[in-house]
PADREN-409458 format. One line per field, with one value per residue (C-alpha): residue number from 1; residue in one letter; z, y, x. Coordinates in steps of 0.1 Angstrom, whole numbers, plus 5000, padded with zeros to 4 digits. Layout:
N
num <- (NUM_...)
residuo <- (A_...)
up <- (Z_...)
north <- (Y_...)
east <- (X_...)
% end
This chain:
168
num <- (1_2_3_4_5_6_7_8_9_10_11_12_13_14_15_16_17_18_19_20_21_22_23_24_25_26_27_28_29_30_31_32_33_34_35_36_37_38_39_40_41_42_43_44_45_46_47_48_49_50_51_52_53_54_55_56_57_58_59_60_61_62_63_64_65_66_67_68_69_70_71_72_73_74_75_76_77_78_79_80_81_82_83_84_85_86_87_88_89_90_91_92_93_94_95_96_97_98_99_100_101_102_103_104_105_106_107_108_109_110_111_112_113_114_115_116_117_118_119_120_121_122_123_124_125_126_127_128_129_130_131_132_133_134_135_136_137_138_139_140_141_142_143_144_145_146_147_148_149_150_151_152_153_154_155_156_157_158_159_160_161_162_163_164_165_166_167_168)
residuo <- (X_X_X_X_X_X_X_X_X_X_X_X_X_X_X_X_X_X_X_X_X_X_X_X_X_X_X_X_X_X_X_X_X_X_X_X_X_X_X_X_X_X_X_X_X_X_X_X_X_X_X_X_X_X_X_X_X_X_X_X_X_X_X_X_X_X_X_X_X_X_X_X_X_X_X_X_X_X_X_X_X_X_X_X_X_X_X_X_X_X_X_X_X_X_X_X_X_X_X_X_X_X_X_X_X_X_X_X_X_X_X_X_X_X_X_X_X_X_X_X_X_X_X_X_X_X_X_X_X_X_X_X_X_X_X_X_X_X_X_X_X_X_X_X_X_X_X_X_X_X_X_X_X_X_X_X_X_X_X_X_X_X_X_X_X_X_X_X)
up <- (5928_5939_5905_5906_5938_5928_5894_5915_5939_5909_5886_5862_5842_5845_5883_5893_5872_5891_5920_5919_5899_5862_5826_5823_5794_5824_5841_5810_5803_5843_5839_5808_5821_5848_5834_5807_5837_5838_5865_5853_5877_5852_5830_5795_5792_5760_5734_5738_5707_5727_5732_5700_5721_5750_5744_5729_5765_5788_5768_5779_5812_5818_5817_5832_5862_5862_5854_5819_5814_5795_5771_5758_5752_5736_5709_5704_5698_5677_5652_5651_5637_5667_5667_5703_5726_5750_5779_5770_5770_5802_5817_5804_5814_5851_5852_5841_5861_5892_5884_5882_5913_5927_5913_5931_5962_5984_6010_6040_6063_6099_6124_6153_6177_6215_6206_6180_6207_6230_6256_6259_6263_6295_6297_6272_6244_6224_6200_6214_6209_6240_6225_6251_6259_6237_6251_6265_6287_6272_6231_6207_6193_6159_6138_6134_6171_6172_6145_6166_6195_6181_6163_6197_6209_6184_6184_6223_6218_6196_6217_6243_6219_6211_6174_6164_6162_6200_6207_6191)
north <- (1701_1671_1657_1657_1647_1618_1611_1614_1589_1561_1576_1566_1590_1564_1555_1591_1600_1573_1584_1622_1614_1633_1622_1609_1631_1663_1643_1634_1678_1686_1667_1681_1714_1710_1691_1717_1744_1760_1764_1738_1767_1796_1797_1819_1849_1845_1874_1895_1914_1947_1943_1963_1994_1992_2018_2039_2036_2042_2071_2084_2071_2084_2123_2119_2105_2078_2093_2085_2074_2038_2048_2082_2055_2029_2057_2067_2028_2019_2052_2034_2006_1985_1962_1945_1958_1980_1956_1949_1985_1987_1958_1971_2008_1996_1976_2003_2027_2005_2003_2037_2045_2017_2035_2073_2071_2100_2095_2112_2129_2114_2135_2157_2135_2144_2152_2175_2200_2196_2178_2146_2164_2160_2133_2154_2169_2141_2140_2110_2098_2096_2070_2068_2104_2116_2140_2109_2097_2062_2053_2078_2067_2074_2078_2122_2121_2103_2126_2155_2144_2134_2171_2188_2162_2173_2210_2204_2191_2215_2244_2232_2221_2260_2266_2254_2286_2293_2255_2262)
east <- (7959_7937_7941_7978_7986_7965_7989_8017_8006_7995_8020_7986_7962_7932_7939_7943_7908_7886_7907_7895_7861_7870_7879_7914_7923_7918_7945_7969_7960_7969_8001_8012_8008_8030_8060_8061_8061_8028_8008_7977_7953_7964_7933_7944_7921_7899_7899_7870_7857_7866_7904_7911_7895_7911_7935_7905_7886_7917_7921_7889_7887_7921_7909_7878_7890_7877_7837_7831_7799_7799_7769_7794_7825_7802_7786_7826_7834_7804_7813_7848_7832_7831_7799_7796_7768_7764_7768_7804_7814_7796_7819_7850_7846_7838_7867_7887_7872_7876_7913_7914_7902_7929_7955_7943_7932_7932_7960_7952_7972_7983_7963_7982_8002_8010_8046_8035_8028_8054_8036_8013_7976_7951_7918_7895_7920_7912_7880_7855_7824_7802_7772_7752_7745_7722_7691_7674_7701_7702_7711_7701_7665_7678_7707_7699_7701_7735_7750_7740_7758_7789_7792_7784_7813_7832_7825_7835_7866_7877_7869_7891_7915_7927_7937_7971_7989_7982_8000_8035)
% end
């Protein structure tokens, strides 16, 4: 954006280029781009040698759910007659996998809210974390220690808590 703001200040290709320190045919380019429309930052994606399996892989990403192992899909590409390496399936099947994943998260439930049961519950009816009370009073010396006390916390809470069919 540096380089056009410069044009539009000298309303020159070779002015704006010493002005903003590149070539003045990268201006002359910039400026073209944008009175034709196009966003000069828009970079076109090259062709890769694997596009023409694209629709090969999402069909077996697809099924697997997203766990298809890139060295299965490349042996399926290469006896289609496809002759990149193994590192460009690789690529592709991660970035299809990753989309995948995008696409189906897990979307988890809100958890019980006050009004749910009727009434807005006493100090203690909610789960909590207590840190600093581990078995030697002070921080847990290690990370074991502090998953044990926040499952007795836990375990706690839901003791008091009652199971749900008792609440309603």
């Amino acid at each position: 954006m540096e380089i056009l703001e410069a044009y539009d200040l000298t309303q020159c290709a070779h002015s704006a280029a010493q002005l903003v320190g590149c070539d003045e045919k990268t201006v002359a380019r910039y400026v073209e781009l944008r009175d034709t429309g196009h966003n000069p930052a828009d970079r076109a994606r090259r062709a890769r040698s694997i596009d023409p399996y694209l629709g090969k892989i999402e069909e077996l990403v697809d099924p697997s759910q997203g766990r298809t192992r890139a060295d299965v899909v490349h042996e399926r590409l290469t006896a289609m007659g496809f002759d990149g390496t193994d590192r460009t399936t690789r690529r592709v099947v991660a970035e299809l996998e990753a989309t995948y994943r995008a696409g189906h998260r897990r979307k988890y439930r809100p958890g019980d809210t006050p009004t749910q049961w009727g009434r807005i519950p006493e100090p203690g009816m909610w789960p909590g974390v207590r840190l600093g009370r581990g078995p030697t009073g002070g921080w847990p010396a290690n990370p074991t220690v502090l998953r044990m006390v926040v499952v007795v916390e836990v375990r706690r809470w839901w003791r008091r808590r009652g199971t749900s069919s008792s609440r309603r």
